[in-house]
C-alpha positions as CSV (number, residue, x, y, z in Angstrom):
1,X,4.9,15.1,3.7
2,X,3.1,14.8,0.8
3,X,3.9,12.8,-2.6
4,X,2.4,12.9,-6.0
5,X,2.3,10.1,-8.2
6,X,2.3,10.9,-12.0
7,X,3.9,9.6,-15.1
8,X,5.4,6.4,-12.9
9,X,7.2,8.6,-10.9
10,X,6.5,9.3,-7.3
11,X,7.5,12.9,-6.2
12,X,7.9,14.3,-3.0
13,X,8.9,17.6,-2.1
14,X,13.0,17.2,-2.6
15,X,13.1,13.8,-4.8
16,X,12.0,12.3,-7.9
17,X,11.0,8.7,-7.9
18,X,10.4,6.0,-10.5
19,X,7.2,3.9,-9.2
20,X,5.5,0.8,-10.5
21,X,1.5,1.4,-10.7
22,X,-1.2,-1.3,-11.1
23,X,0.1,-3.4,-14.5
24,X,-3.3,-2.2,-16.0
25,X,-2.4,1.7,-15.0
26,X,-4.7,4.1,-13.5
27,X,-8.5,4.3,-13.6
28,X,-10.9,6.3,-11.7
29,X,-13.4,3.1,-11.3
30,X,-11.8,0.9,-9.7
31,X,-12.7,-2.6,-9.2
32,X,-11.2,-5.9,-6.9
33,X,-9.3,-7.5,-9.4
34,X,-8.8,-4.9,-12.2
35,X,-5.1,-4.5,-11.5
36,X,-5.2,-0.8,-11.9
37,X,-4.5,1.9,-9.7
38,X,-6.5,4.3,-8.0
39,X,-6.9,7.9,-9.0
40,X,-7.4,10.4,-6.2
41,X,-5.7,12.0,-3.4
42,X,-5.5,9.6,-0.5
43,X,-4.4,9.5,3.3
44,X,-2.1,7.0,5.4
45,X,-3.2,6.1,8.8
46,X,-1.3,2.9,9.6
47,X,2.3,1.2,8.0
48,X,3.1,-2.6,8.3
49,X,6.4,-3.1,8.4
50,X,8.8,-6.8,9.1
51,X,11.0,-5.7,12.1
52,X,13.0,-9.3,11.5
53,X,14.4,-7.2,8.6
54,X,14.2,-3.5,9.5
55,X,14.5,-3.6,13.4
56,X,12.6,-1.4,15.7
57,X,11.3,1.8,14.1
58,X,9.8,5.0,15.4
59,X,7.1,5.9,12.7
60,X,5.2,9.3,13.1
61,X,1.9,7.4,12.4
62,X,0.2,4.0,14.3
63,X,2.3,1.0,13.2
64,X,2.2,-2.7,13.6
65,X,5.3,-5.3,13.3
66,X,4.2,-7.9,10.6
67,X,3.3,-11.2,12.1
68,X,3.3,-14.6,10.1
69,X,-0.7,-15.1,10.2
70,X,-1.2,-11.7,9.1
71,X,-3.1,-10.5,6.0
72,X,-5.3,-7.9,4.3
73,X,-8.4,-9.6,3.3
74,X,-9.9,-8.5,-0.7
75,X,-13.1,-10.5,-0.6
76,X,-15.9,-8.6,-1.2
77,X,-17.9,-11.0,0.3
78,X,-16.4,-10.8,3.7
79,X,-17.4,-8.6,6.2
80,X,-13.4,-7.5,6.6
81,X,-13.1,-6.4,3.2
82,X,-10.4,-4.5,2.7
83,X,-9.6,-4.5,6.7
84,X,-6.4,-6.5,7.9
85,X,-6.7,-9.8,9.3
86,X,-5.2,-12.7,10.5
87,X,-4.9,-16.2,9.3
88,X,-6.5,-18.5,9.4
89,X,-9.1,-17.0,7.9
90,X,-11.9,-18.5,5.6
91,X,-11.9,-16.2,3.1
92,X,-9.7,-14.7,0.3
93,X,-6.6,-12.5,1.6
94,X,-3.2,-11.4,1.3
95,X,-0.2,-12.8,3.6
96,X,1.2,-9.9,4.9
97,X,4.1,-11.9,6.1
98,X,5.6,-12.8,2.5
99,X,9.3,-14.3,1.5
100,X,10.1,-11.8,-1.2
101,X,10.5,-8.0,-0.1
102,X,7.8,-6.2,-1.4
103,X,6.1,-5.8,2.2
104,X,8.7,-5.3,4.2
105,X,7.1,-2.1,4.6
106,X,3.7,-1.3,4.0
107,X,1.3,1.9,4.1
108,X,-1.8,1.5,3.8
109,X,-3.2,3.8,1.5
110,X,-6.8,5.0,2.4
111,X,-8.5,4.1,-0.6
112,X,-12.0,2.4,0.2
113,X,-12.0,2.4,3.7
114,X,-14.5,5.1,5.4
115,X,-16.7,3.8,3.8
116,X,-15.6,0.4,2.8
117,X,-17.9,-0.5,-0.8
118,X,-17.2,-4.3,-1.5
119,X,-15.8,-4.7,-4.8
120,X,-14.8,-1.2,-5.1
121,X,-11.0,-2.3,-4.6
122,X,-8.7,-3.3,-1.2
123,X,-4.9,-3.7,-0.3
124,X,-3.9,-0.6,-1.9
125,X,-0.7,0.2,-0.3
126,X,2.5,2.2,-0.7
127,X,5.4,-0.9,-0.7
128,X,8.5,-1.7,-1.7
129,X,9.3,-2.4,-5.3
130,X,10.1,-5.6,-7.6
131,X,13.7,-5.1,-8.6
132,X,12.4,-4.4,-12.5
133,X,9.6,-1.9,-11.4
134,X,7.1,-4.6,-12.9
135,X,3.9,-3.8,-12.8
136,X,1.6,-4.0,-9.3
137,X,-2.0,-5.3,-8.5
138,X,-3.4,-1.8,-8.2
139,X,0.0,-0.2,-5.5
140,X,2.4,1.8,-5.4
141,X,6.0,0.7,-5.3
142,X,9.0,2.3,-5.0
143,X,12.9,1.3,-3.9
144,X,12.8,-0.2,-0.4
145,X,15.1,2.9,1.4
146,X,13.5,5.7,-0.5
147,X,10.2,3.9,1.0
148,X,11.6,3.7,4.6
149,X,12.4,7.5,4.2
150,X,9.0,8.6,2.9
151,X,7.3,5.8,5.5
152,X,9.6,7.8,9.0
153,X,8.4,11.0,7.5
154,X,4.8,10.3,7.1
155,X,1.8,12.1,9.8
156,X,-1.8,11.8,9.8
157,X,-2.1,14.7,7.6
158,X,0.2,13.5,4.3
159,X,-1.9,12.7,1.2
160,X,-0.7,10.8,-1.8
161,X,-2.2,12.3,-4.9
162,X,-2.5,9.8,-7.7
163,X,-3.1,11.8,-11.0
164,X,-3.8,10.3,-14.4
């Protein structure tokens, strides 16, 4: 499967979906911080996902159930920038484990990761949307059952392109 993000909409190859980008939009430097989005075409290799609210389910790609002390660390001072972790942890990250829904699933988008440049941007995922679409901290986000469709279909070989 592969999708296409342009114009806040996420396509795939049967649907049309509307997507909430980074509230600053789309750049092709992208910084830690920034709020934009990522331009490029991108692969998943791993989804997060809370089986509390989903229950057990049989991804195509490596998942992980999301724990309570889990988290995605974004300082660029860290040696696990942009690498998930677990808290407690000592430096700046993202709880994983969160009350709202926006990461009840979570694929990680491969942005910044072979090699990992500090700074150059971290916790880009795919995840589920804000009921109003609001804008993102440099994600993706689309409804919450169009994103458990896409996530079931997804393999190692899916790319997301992210066009300006």
């Amino acid at each position: 499967m592969n999708l296409l993000v342009k114009n806040n909409n996420l396509i795939t190859n049967a649907k049309k979906l509307q997507c909430a980008i980074g509230r600053n939009g789309l750049t092709n430097n992208k910084k830690e911080g920034d709020l934009c989005t990522p331009v490029g075409t991108f692969k998943f290799n791993n989804i997060y996902y809370r089986k509390d609210k989903l229950g057990i389910i049989d991804f195509r790609i490596r998942s992980s159930i999301i724990q309570k002390n889990d988290g995605w660390c974004d300082d660029p001072e860290s040696e696990l920038y942009n690498k998930y972790i677990q808290f407690p942890f000592n430096k700046s990250a993202e709880h994983l484990y969160r009350n709202d829904r926006s990461y009840d699933i979570v694929c990680v988008i491969n942005y910044n990761t072979t090699p990992v440049i500090p700074g150059e941007g971290s916790a880009i995922f795919l995840h589920v949307a804000k009921p109003n679409f609001e804008g993102t901290e440099g994600c993706i986000a689309i409804e919450r059952e169009e994103l458990l469709e896409i996530a079931c279909n997804l393999t190692y070989d899916s790319e997301i392109v992210i066009e300006a």
